[in-house]
N, CA, C and O atoms as a GROMACS GRO file, in nm:
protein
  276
    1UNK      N    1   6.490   5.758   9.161
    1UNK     CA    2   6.430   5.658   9.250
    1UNK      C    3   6.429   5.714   9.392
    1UNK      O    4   6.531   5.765   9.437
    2UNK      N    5   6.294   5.703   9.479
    2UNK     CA    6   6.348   5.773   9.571
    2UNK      C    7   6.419   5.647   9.674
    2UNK      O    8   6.423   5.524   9.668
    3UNK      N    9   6.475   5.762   9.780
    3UNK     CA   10   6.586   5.710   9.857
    3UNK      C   11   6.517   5.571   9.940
    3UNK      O   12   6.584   5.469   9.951
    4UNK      N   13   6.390   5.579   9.989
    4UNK     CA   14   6.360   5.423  10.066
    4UNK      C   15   6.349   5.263   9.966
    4UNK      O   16   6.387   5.147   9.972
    5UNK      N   17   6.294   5.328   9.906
    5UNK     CA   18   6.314   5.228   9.748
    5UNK      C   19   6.427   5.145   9.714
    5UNK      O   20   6.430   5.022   9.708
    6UNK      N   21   6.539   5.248   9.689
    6UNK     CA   22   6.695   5.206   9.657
    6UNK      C   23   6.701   5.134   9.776
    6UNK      O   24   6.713   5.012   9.768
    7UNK      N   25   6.695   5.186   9.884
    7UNK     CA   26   6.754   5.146   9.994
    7UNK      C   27   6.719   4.939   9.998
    7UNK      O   28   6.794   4.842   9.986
    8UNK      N   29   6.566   4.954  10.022
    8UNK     CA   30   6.530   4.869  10.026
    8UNK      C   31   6.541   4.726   9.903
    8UNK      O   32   6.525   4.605   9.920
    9UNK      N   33   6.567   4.791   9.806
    9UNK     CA   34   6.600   4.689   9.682
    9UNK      C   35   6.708   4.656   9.678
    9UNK      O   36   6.742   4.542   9.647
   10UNK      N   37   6.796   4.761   9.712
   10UNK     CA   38   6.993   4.732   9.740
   10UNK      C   39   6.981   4.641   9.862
   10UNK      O   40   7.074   4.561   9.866
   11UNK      N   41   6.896   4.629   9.961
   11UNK     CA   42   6.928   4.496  10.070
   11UNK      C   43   6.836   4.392  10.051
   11UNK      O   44   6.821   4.304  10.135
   12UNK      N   45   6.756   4.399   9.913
   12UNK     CA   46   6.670   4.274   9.904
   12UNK      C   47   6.518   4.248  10.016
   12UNK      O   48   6.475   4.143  10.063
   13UNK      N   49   6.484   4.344  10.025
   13UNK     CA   50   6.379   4.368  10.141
   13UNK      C   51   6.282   4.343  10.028
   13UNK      O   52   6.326   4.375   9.917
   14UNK      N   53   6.144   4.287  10.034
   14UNK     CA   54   6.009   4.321   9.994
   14UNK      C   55   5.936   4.404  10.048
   14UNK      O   56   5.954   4.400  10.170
   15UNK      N   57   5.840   4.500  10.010
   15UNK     CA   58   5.744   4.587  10.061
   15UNK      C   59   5.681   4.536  10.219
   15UNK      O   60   5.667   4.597  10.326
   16UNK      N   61   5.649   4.374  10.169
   16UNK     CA   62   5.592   4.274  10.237
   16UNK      C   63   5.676   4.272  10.377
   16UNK      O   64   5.642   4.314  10.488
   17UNK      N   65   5.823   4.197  10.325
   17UNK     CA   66   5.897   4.175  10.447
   17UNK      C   67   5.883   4.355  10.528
   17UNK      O   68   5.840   4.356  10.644
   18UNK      N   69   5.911   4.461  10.480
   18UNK     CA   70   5.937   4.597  10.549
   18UNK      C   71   5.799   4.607  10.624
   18UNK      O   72   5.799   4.662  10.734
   19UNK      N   73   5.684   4.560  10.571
   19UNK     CA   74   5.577   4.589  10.632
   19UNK      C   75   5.559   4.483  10.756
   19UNK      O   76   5.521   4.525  10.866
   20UNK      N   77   5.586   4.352  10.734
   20UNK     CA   78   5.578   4.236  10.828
   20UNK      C   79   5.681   4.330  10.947
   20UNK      O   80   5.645   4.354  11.063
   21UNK      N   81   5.756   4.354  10.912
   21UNK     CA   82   5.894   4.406  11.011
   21UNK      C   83   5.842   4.522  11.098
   21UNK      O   84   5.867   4.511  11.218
   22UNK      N   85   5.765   4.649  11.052
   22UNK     CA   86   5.740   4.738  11.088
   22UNK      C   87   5.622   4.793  11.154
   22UNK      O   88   5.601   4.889  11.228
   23UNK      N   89   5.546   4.692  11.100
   23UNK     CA   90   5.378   4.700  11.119
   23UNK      C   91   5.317   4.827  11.056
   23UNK      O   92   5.214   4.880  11.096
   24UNK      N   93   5.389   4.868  10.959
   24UNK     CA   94   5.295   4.990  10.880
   24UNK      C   95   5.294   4.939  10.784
   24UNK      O   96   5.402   4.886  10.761
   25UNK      N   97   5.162   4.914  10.647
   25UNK     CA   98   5.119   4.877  10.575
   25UNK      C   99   5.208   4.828  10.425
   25UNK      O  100   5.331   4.833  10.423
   26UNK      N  101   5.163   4.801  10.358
   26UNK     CA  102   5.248   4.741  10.278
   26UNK      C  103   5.198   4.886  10.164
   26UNK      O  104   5.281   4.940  10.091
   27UNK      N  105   5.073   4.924  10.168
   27UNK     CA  106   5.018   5.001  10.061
   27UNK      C  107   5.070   5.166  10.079
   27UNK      O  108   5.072   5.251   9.990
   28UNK      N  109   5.118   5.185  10.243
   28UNK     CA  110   5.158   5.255  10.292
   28UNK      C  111   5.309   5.276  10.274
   28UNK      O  112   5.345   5.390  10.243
   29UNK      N  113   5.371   5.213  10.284
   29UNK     CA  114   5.533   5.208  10.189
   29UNK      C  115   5.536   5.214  10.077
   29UNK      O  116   5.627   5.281  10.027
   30UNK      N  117   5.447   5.153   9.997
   30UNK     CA  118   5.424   5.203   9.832
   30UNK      C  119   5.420   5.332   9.766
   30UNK      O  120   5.483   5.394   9.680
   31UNK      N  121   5.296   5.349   9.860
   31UNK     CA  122   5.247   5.545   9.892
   31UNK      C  123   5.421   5.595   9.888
   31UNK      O  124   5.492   5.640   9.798
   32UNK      N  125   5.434   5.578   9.967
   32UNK     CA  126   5.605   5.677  10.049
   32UNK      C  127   5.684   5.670   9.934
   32UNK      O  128   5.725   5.770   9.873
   33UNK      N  129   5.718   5.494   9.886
   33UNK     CA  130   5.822   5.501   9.772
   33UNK      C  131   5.764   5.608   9.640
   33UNK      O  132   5.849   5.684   9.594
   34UNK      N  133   5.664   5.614   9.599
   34UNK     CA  134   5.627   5.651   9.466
   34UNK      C  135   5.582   5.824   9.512
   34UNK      O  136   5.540   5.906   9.430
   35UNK      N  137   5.604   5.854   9.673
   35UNK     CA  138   5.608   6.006   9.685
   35UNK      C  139   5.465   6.046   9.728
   35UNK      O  140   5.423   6.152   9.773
   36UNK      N  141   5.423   5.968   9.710
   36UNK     CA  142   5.237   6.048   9.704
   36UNK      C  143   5.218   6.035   9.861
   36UNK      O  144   5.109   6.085   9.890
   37UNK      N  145   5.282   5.987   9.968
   37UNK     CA  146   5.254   5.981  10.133
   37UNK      C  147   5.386   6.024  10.168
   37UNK      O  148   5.475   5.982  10.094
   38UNK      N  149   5.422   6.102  10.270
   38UNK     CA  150   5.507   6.083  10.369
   38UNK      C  151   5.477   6.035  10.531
   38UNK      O  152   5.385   6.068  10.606
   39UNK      N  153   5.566   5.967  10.548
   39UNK     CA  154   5.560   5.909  10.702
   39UNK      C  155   5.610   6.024  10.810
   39UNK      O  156   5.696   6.113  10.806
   40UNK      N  157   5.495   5.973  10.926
   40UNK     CA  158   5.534   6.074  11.045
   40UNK      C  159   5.710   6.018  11.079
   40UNK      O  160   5.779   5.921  11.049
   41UNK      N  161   5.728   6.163  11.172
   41UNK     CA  162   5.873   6.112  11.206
   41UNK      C  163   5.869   6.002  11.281
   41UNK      O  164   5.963   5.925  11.270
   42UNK      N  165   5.781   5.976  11.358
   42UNK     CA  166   5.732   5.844  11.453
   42UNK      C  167   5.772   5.739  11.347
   42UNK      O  168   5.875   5.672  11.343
   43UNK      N  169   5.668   5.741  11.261
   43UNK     CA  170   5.697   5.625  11.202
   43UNK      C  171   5.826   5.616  11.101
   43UNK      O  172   5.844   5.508  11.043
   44UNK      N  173   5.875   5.674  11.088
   44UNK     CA  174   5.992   5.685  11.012
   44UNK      C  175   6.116   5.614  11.080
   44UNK      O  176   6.191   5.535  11.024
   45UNK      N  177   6.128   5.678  11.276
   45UNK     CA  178   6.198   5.544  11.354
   45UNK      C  179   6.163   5.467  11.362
   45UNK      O  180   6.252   5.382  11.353
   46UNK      N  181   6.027   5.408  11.384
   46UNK     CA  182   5.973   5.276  11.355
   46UNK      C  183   6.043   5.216  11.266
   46UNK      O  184   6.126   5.134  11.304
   47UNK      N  185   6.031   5.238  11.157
   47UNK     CA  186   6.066   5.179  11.026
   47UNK      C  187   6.217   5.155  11.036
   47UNK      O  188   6.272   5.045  11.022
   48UNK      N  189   6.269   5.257  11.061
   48UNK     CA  190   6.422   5.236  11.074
   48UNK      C  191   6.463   5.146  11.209
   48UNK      O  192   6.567   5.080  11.212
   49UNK      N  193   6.400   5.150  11.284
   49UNK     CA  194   6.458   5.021  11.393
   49UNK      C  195   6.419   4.917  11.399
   49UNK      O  196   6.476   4.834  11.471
   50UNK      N  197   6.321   4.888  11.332
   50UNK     CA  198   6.271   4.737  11.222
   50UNK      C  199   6.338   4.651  11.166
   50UNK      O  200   6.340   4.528  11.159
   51UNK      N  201   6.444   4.809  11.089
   51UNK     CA  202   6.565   4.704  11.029
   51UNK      C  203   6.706   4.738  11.057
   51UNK      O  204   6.796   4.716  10.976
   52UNK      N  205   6.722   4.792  11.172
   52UNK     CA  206   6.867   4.840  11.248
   52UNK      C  207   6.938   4.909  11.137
   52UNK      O  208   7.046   4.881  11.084
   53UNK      N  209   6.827   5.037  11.105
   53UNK     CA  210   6.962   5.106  11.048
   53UNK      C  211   6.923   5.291  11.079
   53UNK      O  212   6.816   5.291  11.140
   54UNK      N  213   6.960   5.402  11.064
   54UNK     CA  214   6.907   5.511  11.134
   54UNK      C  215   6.787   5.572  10.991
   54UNK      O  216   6.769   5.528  10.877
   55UNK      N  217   6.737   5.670  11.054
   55UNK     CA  218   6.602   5.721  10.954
   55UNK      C  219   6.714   5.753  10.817
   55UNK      O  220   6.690   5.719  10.702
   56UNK      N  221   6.848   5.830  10.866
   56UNK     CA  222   6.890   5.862  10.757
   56UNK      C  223   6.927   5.772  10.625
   56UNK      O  224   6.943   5.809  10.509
   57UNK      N  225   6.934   5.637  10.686
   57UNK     CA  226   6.991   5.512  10.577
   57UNK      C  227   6.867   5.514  10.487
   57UNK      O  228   6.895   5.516  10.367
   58UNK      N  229   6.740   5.513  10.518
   58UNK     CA  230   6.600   5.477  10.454
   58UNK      C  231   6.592   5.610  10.376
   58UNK      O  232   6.590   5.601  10.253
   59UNK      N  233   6.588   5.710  10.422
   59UNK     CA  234   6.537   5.863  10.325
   59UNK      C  235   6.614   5.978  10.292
   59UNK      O  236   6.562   6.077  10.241
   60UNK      N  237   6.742   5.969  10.320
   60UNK     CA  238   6.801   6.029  10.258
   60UNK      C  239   6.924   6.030  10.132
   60UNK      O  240   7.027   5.964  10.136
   61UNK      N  241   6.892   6.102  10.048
   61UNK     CA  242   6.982   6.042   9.943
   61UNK      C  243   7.095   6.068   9.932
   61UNK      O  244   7.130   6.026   9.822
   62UNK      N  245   7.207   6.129  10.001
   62UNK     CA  246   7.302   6.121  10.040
   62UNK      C  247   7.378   6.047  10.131
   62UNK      O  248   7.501   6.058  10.126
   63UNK      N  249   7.322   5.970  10.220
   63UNK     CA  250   7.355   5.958  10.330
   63UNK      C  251   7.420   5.805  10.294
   63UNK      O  252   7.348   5.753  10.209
   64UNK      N  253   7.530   5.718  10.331
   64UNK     CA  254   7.556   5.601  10.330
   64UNK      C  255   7.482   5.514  10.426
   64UNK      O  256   7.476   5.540  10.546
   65UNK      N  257   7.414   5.390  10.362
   65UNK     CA  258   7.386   5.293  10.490
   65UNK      C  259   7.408   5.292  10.633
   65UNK      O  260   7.493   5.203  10.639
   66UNK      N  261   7.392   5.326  10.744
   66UNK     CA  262   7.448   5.298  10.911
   66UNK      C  263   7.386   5.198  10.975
   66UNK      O  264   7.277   5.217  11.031
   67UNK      N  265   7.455   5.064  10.976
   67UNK     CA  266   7.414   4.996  11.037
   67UNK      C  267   7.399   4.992  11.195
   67UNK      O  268   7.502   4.960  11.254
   68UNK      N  269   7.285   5.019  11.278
   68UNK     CA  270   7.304   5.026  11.398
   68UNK      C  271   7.276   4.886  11.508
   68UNK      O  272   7.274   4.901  11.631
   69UNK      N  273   7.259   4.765  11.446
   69UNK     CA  274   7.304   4.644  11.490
   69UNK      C  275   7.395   4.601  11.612
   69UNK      O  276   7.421   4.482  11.631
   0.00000   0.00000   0.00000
């Protein structure tokens, strides 16, 4: 599974809510989860300060959650 996926299903997020939150597309996070898009690094902090946590919590698969709240 990739790492934004988990991430996002382990805190109960919808595609919907991440997209409402972030303003990048809902079809566009789909893309990313299932691999076929990657996000600029731009948007990658976007995304991650949407939901107070660092780029590494969303895409990497090692990395533990960091809440920056």
């Amino acid at each position: 599974m990739q790492p934004l996926r988990a991430w996002r299903l382990r805190e109960g997020y919808t595609l919907a809510d991440l997209s409402g939150l972030s303003g990048i597309s809902r079809s566009m996070l789909s893309r990313v989860e299932r691999g076929e898009r990657r996000l600029s690094p731009e948007k990658k902090v976007t995304l991650a300060r949407s939901v107070g946590v660092t780029v590494a919590a969303l895409f990497s698969v090692d990395s533990p959650q960091k809440v920056l709240r």
